[in-house]
Each structure stands twice: as C-alpha cells, then as structure tokens.
Backbone as CSV, one residue per row, in Angstrom:
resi,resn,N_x,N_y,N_z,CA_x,CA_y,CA_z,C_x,C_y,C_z
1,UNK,2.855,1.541,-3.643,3.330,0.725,-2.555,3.498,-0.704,-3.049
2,UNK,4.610,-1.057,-2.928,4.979,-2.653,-4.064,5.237,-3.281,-2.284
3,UNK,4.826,-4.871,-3.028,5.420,-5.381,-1.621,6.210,-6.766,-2.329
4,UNK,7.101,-6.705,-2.107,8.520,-8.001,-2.076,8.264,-8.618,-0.996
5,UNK,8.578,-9.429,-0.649,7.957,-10.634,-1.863,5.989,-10.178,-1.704
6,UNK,5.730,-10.504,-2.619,4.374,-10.344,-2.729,3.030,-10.622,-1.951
7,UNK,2.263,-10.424,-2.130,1.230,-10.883,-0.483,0.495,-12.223,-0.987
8,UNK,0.591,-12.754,0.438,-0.004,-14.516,-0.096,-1.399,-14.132,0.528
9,UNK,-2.087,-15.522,0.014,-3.139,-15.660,0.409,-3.488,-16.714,1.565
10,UNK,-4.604,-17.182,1.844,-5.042,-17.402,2.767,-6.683,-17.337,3.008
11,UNK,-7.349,-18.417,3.533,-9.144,-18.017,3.921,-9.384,-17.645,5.593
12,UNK,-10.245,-16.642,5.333,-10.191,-15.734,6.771,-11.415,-16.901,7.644
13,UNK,-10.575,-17.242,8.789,-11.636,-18.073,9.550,-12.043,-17.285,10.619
14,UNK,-11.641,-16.040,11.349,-12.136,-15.185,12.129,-11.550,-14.430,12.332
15,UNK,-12.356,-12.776,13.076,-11.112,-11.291,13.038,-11.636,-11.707,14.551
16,UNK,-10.770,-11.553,15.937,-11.163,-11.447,17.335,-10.267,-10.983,18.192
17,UNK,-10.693,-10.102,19.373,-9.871,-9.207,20.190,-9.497,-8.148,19.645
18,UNK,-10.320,-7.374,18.197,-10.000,-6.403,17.025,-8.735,-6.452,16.348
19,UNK,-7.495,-6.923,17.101,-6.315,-6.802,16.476,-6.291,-8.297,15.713
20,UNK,-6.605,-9.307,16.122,-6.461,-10.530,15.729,-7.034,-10.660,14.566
21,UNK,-6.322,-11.954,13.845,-7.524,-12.340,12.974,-6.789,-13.919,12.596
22,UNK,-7.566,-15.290,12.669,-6.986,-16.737,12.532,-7.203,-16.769,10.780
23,UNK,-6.204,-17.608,10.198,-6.620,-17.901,8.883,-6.133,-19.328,8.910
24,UNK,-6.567,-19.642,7.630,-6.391,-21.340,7.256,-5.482,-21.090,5.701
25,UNK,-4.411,-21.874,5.912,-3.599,-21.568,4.833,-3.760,-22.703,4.051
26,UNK,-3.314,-22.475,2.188,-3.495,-23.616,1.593,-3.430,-25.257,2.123
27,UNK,-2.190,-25.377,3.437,-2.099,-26.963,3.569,-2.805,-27.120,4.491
28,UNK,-3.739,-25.956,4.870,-4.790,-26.578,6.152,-4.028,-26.167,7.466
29,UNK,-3.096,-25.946,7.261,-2.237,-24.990,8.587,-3.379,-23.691,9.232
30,UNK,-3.268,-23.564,10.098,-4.181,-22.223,10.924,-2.900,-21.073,11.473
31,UNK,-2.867,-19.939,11.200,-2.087,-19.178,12.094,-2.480,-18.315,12.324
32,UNK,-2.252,-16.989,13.096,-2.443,-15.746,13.503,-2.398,-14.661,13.250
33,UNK,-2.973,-13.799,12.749,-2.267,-12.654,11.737,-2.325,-11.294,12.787
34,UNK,-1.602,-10.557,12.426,-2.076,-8.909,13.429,-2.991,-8.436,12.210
35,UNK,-4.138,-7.900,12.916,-5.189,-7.458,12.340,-5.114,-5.918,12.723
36,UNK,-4.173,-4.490,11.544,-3.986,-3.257,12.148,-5.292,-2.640,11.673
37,UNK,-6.528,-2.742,12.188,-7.756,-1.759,12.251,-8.309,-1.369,13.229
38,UNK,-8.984,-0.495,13.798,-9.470,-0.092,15.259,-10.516,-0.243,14.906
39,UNK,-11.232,-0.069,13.308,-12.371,0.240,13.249,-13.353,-0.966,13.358
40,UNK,-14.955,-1.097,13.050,-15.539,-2.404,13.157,-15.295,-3.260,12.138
41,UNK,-14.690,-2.833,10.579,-14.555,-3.330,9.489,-15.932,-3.927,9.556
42,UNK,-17.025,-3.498,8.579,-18.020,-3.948,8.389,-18.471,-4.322,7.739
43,UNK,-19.036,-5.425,6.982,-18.718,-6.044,5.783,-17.646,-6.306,5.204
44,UNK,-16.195,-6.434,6.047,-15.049,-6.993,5.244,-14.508,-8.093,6.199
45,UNK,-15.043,-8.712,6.614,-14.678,-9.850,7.317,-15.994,-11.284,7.270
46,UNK,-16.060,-11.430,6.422,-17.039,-12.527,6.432,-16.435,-13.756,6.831
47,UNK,-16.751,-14.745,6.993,-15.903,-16.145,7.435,-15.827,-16.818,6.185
48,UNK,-14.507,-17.351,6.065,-14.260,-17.814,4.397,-13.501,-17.148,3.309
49,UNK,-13.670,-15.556,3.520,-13.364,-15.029,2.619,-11.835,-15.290,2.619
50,UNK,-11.743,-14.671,1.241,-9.751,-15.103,0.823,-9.549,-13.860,1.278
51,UNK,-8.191,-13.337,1.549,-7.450,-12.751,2.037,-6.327,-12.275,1.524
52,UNK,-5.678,-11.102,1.982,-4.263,-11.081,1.573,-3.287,-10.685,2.844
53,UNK,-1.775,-11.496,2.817,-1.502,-11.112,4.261,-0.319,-10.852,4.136
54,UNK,0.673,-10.073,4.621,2.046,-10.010,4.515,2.581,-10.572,5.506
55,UNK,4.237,-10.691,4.753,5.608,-11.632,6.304,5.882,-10.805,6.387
56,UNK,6.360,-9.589,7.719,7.435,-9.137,8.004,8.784,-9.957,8.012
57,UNK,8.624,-11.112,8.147,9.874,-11.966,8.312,11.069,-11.423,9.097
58,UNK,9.888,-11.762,10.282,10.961,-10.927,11.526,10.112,-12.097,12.692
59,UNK,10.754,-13.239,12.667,10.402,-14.349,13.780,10.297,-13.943,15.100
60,UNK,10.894,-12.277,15.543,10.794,-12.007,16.773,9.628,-11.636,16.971
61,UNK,9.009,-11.598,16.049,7.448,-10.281,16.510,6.540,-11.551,16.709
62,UNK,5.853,-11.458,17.758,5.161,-12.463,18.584,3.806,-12.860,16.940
63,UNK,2.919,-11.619,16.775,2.609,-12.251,15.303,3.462,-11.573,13.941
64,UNK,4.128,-12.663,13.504,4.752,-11.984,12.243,4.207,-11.462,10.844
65,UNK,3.120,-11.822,10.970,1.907,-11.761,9.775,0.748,-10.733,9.867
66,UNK,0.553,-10.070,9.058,-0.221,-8.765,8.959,-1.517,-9.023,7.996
67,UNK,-2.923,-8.741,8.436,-3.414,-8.994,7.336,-3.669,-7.868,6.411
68,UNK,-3.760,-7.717,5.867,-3.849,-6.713,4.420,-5.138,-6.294,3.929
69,UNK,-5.428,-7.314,2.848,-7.211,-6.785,2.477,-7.942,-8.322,2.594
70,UNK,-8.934,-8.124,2.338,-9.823,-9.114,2.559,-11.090,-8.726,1.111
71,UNK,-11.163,-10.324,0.807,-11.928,-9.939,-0.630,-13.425,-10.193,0.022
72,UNK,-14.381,-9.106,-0.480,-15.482,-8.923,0.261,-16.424,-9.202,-0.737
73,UNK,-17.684,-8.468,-0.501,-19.136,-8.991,-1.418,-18.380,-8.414,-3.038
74,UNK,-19.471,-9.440,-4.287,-19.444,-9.248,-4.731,-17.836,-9.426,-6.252
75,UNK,-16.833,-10.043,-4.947,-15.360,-9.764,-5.580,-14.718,-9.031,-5.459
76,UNK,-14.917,-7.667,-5.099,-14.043,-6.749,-4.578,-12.812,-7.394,-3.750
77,UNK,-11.753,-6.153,-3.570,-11.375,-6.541,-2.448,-11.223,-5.001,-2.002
78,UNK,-11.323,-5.206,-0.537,-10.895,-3.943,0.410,-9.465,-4.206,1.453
79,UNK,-8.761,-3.000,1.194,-7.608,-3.040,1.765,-8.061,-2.703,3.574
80,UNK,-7.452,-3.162,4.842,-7.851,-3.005,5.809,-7.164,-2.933,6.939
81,UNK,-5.997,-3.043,6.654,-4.798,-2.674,7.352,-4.314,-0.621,6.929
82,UNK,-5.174,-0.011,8.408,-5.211,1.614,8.155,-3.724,2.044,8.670
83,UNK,-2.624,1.246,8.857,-1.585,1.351,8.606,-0.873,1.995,7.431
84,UNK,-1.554,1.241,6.578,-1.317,1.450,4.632,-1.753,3.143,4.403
85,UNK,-2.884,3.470,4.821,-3.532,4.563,4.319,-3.096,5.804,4.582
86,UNK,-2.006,6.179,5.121,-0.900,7.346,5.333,-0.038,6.952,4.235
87,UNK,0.469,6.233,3.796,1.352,5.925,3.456,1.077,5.902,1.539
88,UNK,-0.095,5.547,1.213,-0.740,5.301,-0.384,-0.788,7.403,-0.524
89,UNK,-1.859,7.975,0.253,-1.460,8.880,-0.161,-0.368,9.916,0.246
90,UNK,0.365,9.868,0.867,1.881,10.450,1.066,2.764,10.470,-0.186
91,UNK,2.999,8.911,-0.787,3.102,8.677,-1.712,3.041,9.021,-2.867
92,UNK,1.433,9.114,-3.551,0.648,9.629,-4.412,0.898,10.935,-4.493
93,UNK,1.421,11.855,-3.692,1.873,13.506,-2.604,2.780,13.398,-3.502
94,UNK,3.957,12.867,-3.228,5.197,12.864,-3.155,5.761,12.383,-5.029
95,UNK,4.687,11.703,-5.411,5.018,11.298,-6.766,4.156,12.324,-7.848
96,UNK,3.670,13.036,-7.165,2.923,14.273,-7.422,1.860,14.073,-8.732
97,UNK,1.235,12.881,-8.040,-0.079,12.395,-8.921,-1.538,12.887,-8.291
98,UNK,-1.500,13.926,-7.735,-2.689,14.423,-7.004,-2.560,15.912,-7.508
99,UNK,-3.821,16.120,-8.162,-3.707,17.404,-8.873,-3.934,18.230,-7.500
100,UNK,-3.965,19.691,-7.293,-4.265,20.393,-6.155,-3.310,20.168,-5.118
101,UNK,-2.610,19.068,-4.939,-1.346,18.517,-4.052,0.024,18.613,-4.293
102,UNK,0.083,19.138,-5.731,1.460,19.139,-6.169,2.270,20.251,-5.902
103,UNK,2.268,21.227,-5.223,2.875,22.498,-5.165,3.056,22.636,-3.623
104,UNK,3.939,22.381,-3.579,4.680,22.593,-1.806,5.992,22.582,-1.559
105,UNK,7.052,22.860,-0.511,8.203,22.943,-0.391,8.720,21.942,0.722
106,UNK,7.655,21.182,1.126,7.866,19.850,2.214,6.870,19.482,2.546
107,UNK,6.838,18.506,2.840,6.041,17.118,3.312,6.159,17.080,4.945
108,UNK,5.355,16.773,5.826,5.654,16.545,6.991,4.634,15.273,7.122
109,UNK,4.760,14.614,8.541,3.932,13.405,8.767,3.700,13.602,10.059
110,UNK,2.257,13.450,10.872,2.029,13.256,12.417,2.135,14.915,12.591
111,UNK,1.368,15.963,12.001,1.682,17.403,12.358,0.950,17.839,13.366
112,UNK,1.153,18.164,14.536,-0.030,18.973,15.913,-0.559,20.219,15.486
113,UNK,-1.891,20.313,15.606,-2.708,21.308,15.314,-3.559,21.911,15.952
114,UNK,-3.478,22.398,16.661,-4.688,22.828,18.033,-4.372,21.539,19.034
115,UNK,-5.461,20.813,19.158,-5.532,19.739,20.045,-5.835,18.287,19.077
116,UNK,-5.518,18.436,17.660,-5.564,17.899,16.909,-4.232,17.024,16.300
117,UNK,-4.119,16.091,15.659,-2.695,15.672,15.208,-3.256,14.986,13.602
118,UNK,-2.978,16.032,12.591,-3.102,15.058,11.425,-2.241,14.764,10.721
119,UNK,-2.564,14.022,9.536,-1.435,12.877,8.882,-0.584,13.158,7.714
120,UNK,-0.902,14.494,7.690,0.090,15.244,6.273,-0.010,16.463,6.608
121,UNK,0.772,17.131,6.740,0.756,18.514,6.020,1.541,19.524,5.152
122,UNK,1.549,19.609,4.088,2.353,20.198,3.251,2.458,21.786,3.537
123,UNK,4.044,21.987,3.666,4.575,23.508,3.745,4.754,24.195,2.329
124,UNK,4.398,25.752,2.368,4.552,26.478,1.112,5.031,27.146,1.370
125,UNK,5.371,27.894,0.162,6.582,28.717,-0.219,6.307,30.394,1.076
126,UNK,5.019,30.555,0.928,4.266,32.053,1.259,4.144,31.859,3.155
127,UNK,4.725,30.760,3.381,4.330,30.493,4.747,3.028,29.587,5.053
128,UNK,2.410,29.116,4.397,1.185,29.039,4.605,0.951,27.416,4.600
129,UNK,0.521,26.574,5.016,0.242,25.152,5.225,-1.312,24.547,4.888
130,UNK,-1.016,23.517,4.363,-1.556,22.563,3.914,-2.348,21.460,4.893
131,UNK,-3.059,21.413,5.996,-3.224,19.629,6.462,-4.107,19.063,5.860
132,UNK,-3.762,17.708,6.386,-4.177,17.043,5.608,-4.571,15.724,6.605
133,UNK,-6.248,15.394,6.252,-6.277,14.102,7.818,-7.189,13.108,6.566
134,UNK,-6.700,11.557,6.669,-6.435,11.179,5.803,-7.457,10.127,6.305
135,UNK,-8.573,9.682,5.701,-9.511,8.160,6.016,-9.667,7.245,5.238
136,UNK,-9.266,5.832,6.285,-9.400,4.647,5.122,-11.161,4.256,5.010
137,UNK,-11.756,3.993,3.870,-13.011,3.957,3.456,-13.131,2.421,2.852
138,UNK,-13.990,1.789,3.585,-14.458,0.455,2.904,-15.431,-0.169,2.949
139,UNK,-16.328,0.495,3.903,-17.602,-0.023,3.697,-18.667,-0.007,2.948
140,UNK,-18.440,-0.937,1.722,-19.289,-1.250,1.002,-20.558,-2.147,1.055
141,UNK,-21.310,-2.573,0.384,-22.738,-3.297,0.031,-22.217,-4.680,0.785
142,UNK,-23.241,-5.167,1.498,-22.957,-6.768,1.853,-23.637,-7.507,1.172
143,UNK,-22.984,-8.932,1.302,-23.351,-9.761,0.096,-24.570,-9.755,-0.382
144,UNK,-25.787,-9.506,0.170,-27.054,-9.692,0.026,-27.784,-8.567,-0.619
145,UNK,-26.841,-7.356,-0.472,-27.232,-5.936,-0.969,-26.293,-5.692,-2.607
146,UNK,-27.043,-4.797,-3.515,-26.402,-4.628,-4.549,-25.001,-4.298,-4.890
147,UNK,-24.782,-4.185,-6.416,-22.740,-4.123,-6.097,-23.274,-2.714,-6.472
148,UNK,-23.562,-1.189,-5.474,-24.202,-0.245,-5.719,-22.416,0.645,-6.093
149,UNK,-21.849,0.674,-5.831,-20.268,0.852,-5.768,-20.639,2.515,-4.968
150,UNK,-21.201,2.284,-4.102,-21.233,4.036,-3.151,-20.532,2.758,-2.061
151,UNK,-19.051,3.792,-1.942,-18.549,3.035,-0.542,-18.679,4.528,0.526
152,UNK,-18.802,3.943,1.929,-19.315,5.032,2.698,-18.081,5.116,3.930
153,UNK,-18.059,6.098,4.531,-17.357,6.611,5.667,-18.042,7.089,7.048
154,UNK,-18.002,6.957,7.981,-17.121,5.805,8.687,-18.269,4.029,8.869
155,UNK,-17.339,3.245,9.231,-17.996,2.096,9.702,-18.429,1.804,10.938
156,UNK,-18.148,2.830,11.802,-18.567,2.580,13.310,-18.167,4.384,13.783
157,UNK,-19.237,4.567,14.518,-19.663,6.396,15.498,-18.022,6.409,15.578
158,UNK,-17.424,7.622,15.057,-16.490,8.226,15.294,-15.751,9.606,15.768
159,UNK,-15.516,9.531,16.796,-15.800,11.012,18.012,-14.587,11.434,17.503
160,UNK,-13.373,10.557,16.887,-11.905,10.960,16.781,-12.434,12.126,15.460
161,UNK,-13.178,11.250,14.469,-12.626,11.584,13.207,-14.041,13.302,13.644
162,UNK,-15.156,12.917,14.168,-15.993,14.507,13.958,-14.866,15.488,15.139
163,UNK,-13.689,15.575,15.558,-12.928,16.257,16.058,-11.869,16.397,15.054
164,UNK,-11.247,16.050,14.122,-10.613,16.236,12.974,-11.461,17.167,12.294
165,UNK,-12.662,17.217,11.562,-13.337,17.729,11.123,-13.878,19.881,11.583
166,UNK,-13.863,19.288,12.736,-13.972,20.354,13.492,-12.562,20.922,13.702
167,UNK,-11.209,20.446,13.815,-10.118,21.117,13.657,-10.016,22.015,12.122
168,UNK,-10.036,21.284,11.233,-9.964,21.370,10.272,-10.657,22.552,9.702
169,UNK,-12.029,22.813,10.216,-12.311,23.936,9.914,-11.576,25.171,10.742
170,UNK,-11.071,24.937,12.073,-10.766,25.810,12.183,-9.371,26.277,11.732
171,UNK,-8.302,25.348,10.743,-7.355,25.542,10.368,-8.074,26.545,8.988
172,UNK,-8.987,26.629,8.669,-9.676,27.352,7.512,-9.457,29.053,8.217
173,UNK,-9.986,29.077,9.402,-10.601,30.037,9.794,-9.008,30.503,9.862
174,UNK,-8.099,29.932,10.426,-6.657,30.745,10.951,-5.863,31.025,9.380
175,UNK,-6.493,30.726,8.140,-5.465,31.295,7.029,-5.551,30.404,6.574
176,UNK,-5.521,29.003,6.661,-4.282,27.780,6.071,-5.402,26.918,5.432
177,UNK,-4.696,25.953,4.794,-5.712,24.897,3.666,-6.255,23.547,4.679
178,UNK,-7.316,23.363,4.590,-7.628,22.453,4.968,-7.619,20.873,3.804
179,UNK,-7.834,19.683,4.108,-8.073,18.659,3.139,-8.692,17.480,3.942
180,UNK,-9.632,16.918,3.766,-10.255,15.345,4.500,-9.836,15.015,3.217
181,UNK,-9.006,14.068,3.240,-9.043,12.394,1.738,-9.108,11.004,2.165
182,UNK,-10.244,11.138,1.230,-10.977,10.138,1.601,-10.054,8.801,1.019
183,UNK,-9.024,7.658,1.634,-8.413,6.886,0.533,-9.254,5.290,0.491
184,UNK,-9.890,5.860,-0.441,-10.919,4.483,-0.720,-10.423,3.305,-0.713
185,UNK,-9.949,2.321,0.032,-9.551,1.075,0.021,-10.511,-0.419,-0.611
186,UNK,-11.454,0.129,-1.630,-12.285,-0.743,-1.946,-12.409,-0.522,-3.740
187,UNK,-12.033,-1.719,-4.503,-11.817,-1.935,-5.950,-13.142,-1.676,-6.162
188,UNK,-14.337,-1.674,-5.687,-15.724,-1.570,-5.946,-15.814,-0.508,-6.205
189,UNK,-15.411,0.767,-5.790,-15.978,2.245,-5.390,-16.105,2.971,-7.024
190,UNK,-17.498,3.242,-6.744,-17.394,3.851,-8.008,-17.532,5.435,-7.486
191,UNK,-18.053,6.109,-6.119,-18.303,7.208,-5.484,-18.589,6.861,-3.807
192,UNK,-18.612,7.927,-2.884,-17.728,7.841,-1.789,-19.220,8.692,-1.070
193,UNK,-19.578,7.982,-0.283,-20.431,8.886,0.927,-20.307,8.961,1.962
194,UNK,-21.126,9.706,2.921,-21.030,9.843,4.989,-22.029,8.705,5.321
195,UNK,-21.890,7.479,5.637,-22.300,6.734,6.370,-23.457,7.589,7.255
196,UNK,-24.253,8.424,7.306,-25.282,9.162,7.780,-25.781,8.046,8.864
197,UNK,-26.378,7.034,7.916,-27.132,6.388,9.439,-25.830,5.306,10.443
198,UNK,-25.021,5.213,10.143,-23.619,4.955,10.793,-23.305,6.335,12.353
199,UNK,-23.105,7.432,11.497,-22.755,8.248,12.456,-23.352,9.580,11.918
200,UNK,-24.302,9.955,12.264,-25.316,11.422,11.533,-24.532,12.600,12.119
201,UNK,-23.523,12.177,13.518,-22.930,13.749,13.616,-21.904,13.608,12.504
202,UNK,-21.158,13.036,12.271,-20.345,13.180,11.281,-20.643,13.364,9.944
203,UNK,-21.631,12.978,9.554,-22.274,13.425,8.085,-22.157,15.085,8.341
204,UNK,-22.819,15.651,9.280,-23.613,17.179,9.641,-21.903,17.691,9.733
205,UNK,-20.872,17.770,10.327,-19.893,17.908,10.773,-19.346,18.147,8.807
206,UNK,-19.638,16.802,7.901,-18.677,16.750,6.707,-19.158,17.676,5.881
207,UNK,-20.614,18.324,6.129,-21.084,19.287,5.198,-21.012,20.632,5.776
208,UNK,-20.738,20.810,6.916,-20.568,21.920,7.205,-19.375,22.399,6.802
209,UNK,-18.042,21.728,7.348,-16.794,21.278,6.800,-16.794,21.929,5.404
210,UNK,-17.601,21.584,4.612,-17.235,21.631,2.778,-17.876,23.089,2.968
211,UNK,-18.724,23.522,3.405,-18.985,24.891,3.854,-18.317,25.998,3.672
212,UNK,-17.460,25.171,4.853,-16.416,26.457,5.366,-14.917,26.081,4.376
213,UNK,-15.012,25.185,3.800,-14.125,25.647,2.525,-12.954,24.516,3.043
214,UNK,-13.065,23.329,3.928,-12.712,22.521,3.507,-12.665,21.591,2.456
215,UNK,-11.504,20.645,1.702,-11.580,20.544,0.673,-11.841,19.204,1.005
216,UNK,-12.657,18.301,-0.082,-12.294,17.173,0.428,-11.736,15.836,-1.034
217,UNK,-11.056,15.133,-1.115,-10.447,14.415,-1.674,-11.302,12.979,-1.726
218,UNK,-11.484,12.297,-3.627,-11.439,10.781,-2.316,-10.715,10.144,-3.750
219,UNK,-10.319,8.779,-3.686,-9.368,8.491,-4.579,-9.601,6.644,-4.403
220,UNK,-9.372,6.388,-5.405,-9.790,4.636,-5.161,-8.557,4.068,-5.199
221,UNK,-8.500,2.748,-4.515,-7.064,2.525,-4.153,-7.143,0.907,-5.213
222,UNK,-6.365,0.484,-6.043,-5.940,-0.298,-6.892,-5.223,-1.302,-5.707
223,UNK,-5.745,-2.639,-5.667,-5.282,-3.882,-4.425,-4.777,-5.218,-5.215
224,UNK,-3.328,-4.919,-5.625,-2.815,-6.492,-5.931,-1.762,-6.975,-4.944
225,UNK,-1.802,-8.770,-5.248,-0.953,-8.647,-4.896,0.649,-8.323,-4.393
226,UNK,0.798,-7.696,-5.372,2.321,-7.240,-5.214,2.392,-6.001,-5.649
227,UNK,0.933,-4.985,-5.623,1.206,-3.405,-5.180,-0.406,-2.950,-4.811
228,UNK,-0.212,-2.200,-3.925,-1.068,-1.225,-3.738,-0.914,0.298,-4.355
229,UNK,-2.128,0.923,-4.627,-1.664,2.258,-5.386,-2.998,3.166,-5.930
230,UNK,-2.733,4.124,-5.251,-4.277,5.027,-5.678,-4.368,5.401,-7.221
231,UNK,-5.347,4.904,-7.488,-5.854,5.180,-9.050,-6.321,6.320,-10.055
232,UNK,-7.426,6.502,-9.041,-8.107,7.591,-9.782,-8.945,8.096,-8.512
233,UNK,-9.783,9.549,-9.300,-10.607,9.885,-7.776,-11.426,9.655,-8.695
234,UNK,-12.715,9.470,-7.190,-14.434,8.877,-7.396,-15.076,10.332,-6.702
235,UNK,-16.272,10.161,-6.991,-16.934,11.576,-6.858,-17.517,11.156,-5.226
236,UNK,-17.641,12.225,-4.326,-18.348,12.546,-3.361,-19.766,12.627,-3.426
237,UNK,-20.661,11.593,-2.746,-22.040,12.137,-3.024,-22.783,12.352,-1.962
238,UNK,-23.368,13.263,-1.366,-23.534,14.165,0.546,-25.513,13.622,0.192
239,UNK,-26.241,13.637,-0.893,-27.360,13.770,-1.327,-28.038,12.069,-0.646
C-alpha cells in the first residue's frame, strides 16, 4: 500500500469523540484529523506522540485528514486507521505473498455468512471457500512496561469479533476453510497473543477456534511513510 504523496507528520495533542483526533503541525497550526478506529486504541495515543496522517485532498470532506499510525512506546509505530487492514492483507492475497493463500479462482470482499459478514473470502476451483475475518492488532507494552514485542488482540471486550469466531467455526463444520489473520499493525511485534485479561471470552472462543481447525494467520505490518506492507509472519503464543 504506497501512499502519493507520502504521509506527513504531525504531534498528537488528543484522540476525542473516538473518531476525532487534534494535532499540532510543524508551524504550530492545530487541525482535525478523522480518527478511523472504533476500538479503545490502547497505548497508541499518548499526548505528544508524532504521528502519521494522510490528505485526501478533497476540501469537501468536512475533515480532510486521516490519521494513520501513531509512534508509540519504545519507537515503534502502530498503524491505526482499521480502514487499512482489509486492504494490506487483500493485497498481500492478491500479490500472492501469503503461503496457504495462494491458490484460489477469486477474491471477494464484505462476504455474508450465516449471520456473520467477513472480510475476504477466497473461491476454489472444487466449489469450496475460503473466509477470511481479518484483525488489526496493536496493543503493545506501554511506555513504562518492557519492549516485550508480544503484541496482543483485542484492546477493548469484543462481542463483534467472539461472534466471528464462533461463525467461523461453524464455516469448519459446513465443509469450507476457515482463517482469523491477525494483521499486526505494530513494527514492535515480535509474536501475537489473546489479550486474556482484556477479554477472557475471546481468548476461550480463539482456542477452541484452533481446535476445531480454524486456521489462524498473523503477519507484521512494515509502517513508512510512503508505504505500508505486510512483512513477515510472527508466531502465535495462546500459553
């Protein structure tokens, strides 16, 4: 994911109303950015931190400015706009840099599944399908805690994502492939866990999940300014 013109910077003076977020630009200017996360972003919003933000450069959109990642403890940065995170691995899909992902006859996006809707699913040759429900991961160590590089999933109780989970197995049970990928949005990650004391049904939910023969993915996402791009995968650790 390249971005033309490239992403500027900026120091984050506050995220508020969840979508918002004010920054202070090099000449001391203040403006408004759309902040696309639902989640609590936890540890990636400190006050001060530098930033990265894109222009749509579209003067009609009430905020024209998006923020992107935010550089967190330690130097990292985490990408935080979950906008991006369909899109890095779709991509990664499609450029067929994901071993286990490369063999399909189409791509789909937004697929309905029971009472479920996930964010990929690849069609095969035999009839048989692929989904695929896709999480951005960034909660890492805060400043005061080690650079331990275990980034964890989720950052705040998530009823959406332990109902994905629970679809998912049952796309196991009806024939078809299941996949959770995990797309690590944090340069820190050296391995990927369940936020347990965050949300303990969802930990119980991710191991049962791997159980029943869901697969699960996680992949670290590479944050410059002028590309984003999944790197390599980091190991899962449930222990």
């Amino acid at each position: 994911m390249k971005f033309d013109p490239p992403l500027q910077q900026a120091r984050l003076i506050r995220r508020y109303k969840r979508f918002m977020a004010d920054v202070e630009l090099a000449d001391g200017s203040v403006i408004t950015l759309h902040c696309p996360n639902t989640g609590s972003m936890k540890n990636c919003q400190p006050a001060g931190a530098t930033v990265l933000y894109s222009d749509s450069g579209n003067p009609a959109r009430k905020y024209r400015h998006t923020l992107e990642a935010v550089q967190v403890a330690h130097g990292h940065w985490a990408g935080v706009n979950t906008a991006r995170t369909n899109q890095l691995v779709a991509e990664a899909i499609l450029e067929k840099r994901i071993p286990g992902l490369k063999r399909y006859t189409a791509l789909r996006r937004e697929v309905t599944f029971a009472d479920s809707r996930f964010d990929i699913a690849l069609d095969h040759a035999d009839g048989k399908h692929t989904y695929i429900e896709v999480k951005n991961v960034t909660l890492g160590p805060a400043e005061d805690e080690p650079d331990h590089g275990v980034i964890a999933f989720p950052d705040a109780v998530t009823e959406r994502g332990q109902k994905h989970l629970l679809t998912l197995m049952e796309v196991i049970r009806q024939g078809h492939r299941a996949v959770l990928f995990f797309c690590v949005q944090h340069t820190g990650a050296q391995a990927v866990r369940p936020a347990d004391e965050v949300d303990p049904k969802y930990g119980d939910l991710l191991r049962q999940a791997i159980i029943e023969g869901v697969v699960v993915m996680s992949w670290r996402t590479a944050i410059q300014s002028d590309e984003f791009r999944l790197e390599l995968p980091v190991p899962l650790r449930l222990g």
